[in-house]
GUDREN-176497 format. One record per atom (N, C-alpha, C, O): residue number from 1; x, y, z. Coordinates in nm, 3 decimals, always signed. Each point is the difference from the previous one (the first is absolute). Example, Ala and Ser with C-alpha at 12.3 -4.5 7.8 and 13.67 -1.06 7.14 Angstrom:
BEGIN
[site 1; [+1.319; -0.569; +0.780]] [site 1; [-0.089; +0.119; +0.000]] [site 1; [+0.090; +0.120; +0.000]] [site 1; [+0.104; -0.002; +0.066]] [site 2; [-0.139; +0.107; -0.138]] [site 2; [+0.082; +0.119; +0.006]] [site 2; [-0.077; +0.109; +0.073]] [site 2; [+0.051; +0.111; +0.017]] 
***
This chain:
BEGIN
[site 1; [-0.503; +3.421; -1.365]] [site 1; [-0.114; +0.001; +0.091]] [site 1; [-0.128; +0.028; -0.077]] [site 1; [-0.106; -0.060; +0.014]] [site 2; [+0.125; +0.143; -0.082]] [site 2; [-0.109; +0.030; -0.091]] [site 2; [-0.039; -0.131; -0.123]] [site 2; [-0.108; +0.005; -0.058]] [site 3; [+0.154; -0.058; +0.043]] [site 3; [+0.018; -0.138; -0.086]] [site 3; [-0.124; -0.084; +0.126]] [site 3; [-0.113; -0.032; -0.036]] [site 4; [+0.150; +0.016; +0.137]] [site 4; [-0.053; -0.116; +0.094]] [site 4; [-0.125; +0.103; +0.019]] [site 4; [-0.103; -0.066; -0.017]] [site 5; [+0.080; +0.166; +0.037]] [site 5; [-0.134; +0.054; +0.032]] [site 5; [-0.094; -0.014; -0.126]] [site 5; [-0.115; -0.044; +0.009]] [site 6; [+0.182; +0.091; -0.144]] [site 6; [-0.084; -0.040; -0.069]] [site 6; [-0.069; -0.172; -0.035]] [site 6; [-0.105; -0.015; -0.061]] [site 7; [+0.169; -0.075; +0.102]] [site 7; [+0.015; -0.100; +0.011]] [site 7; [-0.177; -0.048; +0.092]] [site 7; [-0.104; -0.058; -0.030]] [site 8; [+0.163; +0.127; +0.151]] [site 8; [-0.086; -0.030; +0.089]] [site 8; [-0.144; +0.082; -0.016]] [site 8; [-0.098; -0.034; +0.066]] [site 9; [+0.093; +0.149; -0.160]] [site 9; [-0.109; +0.028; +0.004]] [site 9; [-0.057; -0.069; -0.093]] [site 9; [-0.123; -0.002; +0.007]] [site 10; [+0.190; -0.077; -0.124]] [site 10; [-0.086; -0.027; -0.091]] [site 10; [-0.068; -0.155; +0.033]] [site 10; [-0.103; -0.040; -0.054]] [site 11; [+0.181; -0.038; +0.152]] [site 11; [-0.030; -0.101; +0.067]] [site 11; [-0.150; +0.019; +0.088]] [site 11; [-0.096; -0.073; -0.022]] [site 12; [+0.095; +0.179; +0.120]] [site 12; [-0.116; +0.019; +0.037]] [site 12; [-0.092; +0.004; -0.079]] [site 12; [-0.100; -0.072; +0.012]] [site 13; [+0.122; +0.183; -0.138]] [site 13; [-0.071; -0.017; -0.091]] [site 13; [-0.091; -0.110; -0.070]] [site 13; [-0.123; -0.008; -0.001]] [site 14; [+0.212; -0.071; -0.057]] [site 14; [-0.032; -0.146; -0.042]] [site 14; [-0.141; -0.065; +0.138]] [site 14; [-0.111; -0.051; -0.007]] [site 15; [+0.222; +0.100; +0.137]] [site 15; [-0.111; -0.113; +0.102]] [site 15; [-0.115; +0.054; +0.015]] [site 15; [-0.092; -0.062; +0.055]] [site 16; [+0.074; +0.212; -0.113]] [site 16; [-0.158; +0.023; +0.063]] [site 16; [-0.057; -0.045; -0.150]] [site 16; [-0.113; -0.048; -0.004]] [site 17; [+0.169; +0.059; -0.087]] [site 17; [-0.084; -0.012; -0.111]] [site 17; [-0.070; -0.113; -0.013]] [site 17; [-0.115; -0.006; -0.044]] [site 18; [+0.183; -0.088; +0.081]] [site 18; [-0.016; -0.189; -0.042]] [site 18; [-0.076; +0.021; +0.143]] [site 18; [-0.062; -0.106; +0.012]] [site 19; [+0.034; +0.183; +0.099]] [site 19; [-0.092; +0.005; +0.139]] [site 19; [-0.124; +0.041; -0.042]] [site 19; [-0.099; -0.059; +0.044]] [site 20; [+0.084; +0.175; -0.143]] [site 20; [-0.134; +0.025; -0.058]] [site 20; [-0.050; -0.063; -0.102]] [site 20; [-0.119; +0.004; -0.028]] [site 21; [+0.210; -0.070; -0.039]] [site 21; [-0.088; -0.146; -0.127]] [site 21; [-0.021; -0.123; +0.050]] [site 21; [-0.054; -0.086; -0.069]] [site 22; [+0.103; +0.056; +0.225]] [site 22; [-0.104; -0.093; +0.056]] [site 22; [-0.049; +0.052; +0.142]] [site 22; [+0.012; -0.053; +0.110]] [site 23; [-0.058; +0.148; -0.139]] [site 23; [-0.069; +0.006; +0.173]] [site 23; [-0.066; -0.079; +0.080]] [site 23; [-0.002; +0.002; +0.123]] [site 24; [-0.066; -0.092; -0.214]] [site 24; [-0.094; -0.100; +0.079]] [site 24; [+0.114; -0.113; +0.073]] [site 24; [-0.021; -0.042; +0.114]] [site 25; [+0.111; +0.010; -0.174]] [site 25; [+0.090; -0.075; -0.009]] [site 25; [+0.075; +0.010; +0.100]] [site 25; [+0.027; -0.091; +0.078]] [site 26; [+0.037; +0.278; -0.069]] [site 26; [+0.059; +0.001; +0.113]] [site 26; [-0.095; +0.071; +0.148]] [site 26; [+0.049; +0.025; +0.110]] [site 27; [-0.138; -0.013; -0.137]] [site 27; [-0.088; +0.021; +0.161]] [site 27; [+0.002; -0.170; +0.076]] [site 27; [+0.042; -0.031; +0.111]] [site 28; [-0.109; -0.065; -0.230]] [site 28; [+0.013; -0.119; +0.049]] [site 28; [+0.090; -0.079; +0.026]] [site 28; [-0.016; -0.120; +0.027]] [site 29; [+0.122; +0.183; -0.033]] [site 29; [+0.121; -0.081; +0.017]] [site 29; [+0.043; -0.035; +0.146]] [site 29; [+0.004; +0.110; +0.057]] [site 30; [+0.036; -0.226; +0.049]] [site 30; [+0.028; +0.001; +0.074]] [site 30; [+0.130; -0.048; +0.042]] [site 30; [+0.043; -0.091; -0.071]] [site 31; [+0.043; +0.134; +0.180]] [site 31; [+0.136; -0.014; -0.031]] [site 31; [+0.010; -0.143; +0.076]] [site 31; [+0.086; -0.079; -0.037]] [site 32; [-0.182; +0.042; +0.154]] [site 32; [+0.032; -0.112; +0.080]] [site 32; [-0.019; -0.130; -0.070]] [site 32; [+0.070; -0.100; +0.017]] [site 33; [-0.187; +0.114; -0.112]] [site 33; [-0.030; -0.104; -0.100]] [site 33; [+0.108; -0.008; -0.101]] [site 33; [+0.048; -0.111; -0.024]] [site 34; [-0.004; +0.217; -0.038]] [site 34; [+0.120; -0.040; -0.059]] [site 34; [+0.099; -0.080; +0.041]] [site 34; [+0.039; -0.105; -0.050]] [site 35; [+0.014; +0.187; +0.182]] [site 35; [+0.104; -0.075; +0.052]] [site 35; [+0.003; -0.145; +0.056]] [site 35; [+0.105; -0.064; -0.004]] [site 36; [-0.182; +0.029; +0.040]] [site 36; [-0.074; -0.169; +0.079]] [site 36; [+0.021; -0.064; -0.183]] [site 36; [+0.048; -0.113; -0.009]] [site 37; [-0.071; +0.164; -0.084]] [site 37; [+0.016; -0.049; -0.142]] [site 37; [+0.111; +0.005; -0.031]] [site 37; [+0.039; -0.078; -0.087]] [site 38; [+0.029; +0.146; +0.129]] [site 38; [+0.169; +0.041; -0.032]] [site 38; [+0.077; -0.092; +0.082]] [site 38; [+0.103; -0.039; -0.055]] [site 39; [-0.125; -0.007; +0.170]] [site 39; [+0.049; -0.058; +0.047]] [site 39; [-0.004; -0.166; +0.013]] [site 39; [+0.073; -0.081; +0.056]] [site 40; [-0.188; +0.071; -0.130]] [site 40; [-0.035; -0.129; -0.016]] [site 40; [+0.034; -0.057; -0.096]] [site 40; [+0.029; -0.119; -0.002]] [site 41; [-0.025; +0.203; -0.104]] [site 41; [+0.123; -0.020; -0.152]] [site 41; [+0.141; -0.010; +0.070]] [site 41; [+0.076; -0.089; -0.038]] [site 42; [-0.047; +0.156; +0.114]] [site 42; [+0.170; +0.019; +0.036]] [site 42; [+0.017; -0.150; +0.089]] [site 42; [+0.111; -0.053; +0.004]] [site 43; [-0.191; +0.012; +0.042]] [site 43; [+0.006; -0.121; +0.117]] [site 43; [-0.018; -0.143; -0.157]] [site 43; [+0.074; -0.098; -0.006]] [site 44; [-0.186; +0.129; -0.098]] [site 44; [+0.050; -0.143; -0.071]] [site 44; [+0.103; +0.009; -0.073]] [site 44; [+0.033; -0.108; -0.048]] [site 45; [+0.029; +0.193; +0.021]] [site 45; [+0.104; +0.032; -0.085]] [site 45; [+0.114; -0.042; +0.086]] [site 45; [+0.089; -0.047; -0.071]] [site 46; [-0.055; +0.046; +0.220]] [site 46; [+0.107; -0.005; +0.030]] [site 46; [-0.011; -0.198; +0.044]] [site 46; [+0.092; -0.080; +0.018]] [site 47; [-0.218; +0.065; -0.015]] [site 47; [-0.012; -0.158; +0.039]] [site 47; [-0.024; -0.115; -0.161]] [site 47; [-0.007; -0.122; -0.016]] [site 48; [+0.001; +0.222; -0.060]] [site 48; [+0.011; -0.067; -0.115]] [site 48; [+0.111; -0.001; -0.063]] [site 48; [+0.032; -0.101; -0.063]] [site 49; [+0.061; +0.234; +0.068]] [site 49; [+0.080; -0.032; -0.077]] [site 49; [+0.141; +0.040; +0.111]] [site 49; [+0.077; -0.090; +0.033]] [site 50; [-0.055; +0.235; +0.017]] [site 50; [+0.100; +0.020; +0.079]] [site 50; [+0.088; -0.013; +0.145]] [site 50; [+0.101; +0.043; +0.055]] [site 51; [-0.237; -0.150; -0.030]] [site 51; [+0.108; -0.070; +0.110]] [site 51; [+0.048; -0.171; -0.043]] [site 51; [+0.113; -0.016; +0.045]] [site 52; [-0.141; -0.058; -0.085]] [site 52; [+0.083; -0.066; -0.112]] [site 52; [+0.171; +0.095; +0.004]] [site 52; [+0.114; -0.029; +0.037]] [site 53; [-0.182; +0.156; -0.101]] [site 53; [+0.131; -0.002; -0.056]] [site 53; [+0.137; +0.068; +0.100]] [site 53; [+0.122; -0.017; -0.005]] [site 54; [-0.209; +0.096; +0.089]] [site 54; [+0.060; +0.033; +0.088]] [site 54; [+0.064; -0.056; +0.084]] [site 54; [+0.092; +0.052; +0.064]] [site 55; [-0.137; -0.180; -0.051]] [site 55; [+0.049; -0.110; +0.086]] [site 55; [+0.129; -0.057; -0.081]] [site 55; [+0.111; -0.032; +0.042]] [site 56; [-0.142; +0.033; -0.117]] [site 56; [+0.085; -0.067; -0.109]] [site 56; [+0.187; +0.092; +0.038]] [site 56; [+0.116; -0.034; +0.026]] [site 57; [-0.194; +0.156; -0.047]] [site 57; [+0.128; +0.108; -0.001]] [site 57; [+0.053; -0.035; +0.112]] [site 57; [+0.109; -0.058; -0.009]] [site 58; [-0.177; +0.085; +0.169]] [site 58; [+0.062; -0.042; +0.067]] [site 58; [+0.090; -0.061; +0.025]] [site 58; [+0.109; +0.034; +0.044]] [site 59; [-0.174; -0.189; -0.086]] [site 59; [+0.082; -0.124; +0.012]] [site 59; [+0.133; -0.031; -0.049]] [site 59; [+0.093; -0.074; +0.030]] [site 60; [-0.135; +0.194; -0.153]] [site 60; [+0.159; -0.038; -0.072]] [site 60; [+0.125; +0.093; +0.085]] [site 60; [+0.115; -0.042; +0.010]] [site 61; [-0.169; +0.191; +0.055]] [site 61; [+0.060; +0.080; +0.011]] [site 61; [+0.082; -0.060; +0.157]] [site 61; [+0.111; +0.030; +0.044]] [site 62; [-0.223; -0.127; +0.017]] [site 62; [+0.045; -0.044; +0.120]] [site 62; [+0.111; -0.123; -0.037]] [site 62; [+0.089; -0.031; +0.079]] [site 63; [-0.103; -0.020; -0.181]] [site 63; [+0.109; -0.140; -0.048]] [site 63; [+0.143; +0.058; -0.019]] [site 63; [+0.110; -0.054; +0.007]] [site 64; [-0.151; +0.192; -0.036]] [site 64; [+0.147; +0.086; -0.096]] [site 64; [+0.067; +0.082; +0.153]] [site 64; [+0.107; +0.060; +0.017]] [site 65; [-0.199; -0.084; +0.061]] [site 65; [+0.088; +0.072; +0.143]] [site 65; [+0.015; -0.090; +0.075]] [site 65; [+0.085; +0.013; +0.089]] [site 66; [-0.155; -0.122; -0.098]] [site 66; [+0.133; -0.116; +0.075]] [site 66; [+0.104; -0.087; -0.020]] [site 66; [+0.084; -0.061; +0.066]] [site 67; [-0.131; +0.081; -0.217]] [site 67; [+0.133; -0.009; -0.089]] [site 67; [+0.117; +0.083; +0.050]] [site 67; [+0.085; -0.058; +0.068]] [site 68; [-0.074; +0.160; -0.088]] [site 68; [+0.071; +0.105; +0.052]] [site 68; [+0.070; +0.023; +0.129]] [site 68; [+0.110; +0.052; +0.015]] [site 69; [-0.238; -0.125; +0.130]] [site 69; [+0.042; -0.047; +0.062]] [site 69; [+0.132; -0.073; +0.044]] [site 69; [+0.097; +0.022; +0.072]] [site 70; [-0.136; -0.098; -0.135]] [site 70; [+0.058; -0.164; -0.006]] [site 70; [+0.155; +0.024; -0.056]] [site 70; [+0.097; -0.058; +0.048]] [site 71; [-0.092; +0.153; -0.154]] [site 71; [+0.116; +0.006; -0.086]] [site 71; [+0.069; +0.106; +0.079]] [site 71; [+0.114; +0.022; -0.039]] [site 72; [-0.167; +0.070; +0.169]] [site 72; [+0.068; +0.093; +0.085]] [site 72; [+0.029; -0.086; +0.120]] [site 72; [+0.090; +0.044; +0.072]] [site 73; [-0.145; -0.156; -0.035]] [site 73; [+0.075; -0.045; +0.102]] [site 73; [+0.087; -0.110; -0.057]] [site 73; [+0.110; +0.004; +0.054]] [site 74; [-0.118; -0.086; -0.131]] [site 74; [+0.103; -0.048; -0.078]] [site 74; [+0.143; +0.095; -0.001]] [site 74; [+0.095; -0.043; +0.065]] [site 75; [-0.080; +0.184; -0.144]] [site 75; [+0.093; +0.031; +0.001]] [site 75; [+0.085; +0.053; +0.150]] [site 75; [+0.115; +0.037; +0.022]] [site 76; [-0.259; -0.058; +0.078]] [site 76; [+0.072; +0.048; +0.126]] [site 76; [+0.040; -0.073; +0.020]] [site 76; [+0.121; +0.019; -0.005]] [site 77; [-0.156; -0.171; +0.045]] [site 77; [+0.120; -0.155; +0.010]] [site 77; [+0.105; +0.020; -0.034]] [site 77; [+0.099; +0.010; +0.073]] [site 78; [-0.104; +0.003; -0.236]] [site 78; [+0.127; -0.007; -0.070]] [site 78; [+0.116; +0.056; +0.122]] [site 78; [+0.087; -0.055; +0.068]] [site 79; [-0.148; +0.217; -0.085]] [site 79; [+0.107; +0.126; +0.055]] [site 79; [+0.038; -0.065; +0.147]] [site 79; [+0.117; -0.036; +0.009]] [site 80; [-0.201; +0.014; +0.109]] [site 80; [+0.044; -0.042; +0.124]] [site 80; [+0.086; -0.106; -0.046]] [site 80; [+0.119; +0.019; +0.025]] [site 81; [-0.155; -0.151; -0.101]] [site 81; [+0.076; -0.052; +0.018]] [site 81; [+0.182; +0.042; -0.063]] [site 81; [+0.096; -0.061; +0.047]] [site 82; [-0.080; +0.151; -0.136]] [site 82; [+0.131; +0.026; -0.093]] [site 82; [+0.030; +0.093; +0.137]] [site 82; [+0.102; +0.067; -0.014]] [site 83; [-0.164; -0.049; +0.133]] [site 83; [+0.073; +0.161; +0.088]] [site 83; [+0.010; -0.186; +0.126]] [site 83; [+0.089; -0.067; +0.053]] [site 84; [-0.150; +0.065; -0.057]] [site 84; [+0.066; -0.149; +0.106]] [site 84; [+0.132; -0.082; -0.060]] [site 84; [+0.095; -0.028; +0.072]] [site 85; [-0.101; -0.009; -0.217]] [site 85; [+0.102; -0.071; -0.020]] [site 85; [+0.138; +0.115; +0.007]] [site 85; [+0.116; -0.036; -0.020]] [site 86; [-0.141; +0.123; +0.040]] [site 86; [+0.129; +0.135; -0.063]] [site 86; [+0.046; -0.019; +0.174]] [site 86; [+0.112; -0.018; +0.048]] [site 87; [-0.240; +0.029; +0.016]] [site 87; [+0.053; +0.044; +0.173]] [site 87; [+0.092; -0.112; +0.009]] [site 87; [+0.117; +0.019; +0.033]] [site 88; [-0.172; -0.161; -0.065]] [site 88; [+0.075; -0.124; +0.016]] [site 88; [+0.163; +0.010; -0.055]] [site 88; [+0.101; +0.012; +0.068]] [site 89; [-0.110; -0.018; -0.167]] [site 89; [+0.165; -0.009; -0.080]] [site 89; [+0.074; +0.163; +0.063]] [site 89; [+0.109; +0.043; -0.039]] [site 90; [-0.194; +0.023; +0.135]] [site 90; [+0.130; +0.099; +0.054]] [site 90; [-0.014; -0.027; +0.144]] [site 90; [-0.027; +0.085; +0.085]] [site 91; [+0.049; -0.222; -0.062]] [site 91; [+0.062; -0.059; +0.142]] [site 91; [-0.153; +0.085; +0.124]] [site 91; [+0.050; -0.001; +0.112]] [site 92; [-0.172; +0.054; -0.104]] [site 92; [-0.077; -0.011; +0.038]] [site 92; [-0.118; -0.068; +0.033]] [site 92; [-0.092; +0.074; +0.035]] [site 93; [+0.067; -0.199; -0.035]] [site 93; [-0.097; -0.093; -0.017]] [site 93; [-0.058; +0.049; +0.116]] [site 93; [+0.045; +0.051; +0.102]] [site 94; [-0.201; -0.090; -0.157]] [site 94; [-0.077; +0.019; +0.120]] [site 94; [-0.126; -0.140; -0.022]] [site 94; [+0.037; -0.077; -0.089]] [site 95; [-0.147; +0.043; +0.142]] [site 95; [-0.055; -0.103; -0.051]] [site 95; [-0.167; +0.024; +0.018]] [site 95; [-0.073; -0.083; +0.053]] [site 96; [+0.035; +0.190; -0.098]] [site 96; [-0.137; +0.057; -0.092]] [site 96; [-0.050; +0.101; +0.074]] [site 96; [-0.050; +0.089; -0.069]] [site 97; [+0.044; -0.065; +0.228]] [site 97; [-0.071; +0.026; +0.063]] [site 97; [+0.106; +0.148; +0.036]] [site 97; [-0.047; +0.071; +0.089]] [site 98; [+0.168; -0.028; -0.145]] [site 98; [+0.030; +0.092; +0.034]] [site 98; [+0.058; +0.020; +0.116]] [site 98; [-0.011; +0.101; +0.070]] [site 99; [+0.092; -0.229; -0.042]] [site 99; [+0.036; -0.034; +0.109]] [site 99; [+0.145; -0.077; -0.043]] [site 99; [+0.009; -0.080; -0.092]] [site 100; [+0.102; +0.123; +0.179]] [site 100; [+0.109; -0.086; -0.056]] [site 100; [-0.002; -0.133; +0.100]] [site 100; [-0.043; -0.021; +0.113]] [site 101; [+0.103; -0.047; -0.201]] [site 101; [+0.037; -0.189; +0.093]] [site 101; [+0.041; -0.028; +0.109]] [site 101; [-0.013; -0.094; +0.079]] [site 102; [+0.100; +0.251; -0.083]] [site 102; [+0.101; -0.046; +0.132]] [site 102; [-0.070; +0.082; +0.088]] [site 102; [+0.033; -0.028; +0.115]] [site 103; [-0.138; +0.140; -0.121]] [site 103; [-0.061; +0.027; +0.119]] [site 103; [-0.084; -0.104; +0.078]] [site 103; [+0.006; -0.025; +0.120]] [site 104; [-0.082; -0.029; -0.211]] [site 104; [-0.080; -0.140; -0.004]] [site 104; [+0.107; -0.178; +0.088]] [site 104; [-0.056; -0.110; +0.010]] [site 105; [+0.126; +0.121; +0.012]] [site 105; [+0.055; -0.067; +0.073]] [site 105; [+0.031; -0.009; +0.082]] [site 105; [+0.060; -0.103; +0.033]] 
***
């Protein structure tokens, strides 16, 4: 604890010092003008370069889950159909709907 306090006092430290070698600097400083600047860097930055790429990620991440999809209902076919052919060859037939033939007649 004593490690992090000294830490933190010498941090304050530092901030008033670099506060009194520009005073002019920081009286005039305004935070709303900064930020309208901060944010206007953050807005070409993401239209120049990171939505491109973001999109990009997306697209792939959405190709790789319907992939996945596709390869989970595939193996569900498979399975219904190997539990239909099993019902069949043990003298149960029924004809899809979960319904046997001979009720159906």
């Amino acid at each position: 604890m004593l490690f992090y306090l000294i830490i933190f006092l010498l941090s304050v430290g530092g901030i008033i010092m670099i506060i009194r070698r520009n005073r002019e600097e920081f009286v005039s400083f305004n935070f709303a003008e900064f930020m309208d600047g901060l944010v206007d860097d953050a807005a070409e930055a993401w239209h120049s370069h990171l939505r491109e790429r973001s999109l990009t990620f997306l697209e792939k991440r959405l190709r790789e889950a319907r992939i996945w999809v596709l390869k989970t209902e595939s193996m569900l076919f498979r399975t219904a159909s190997k539990i239909r052919g099993i019902k069949e060859r043990n003298g149960n037939p029924e004809n899809g709907n979960g319904a046997s033939d001979e009720i159906l007649k």
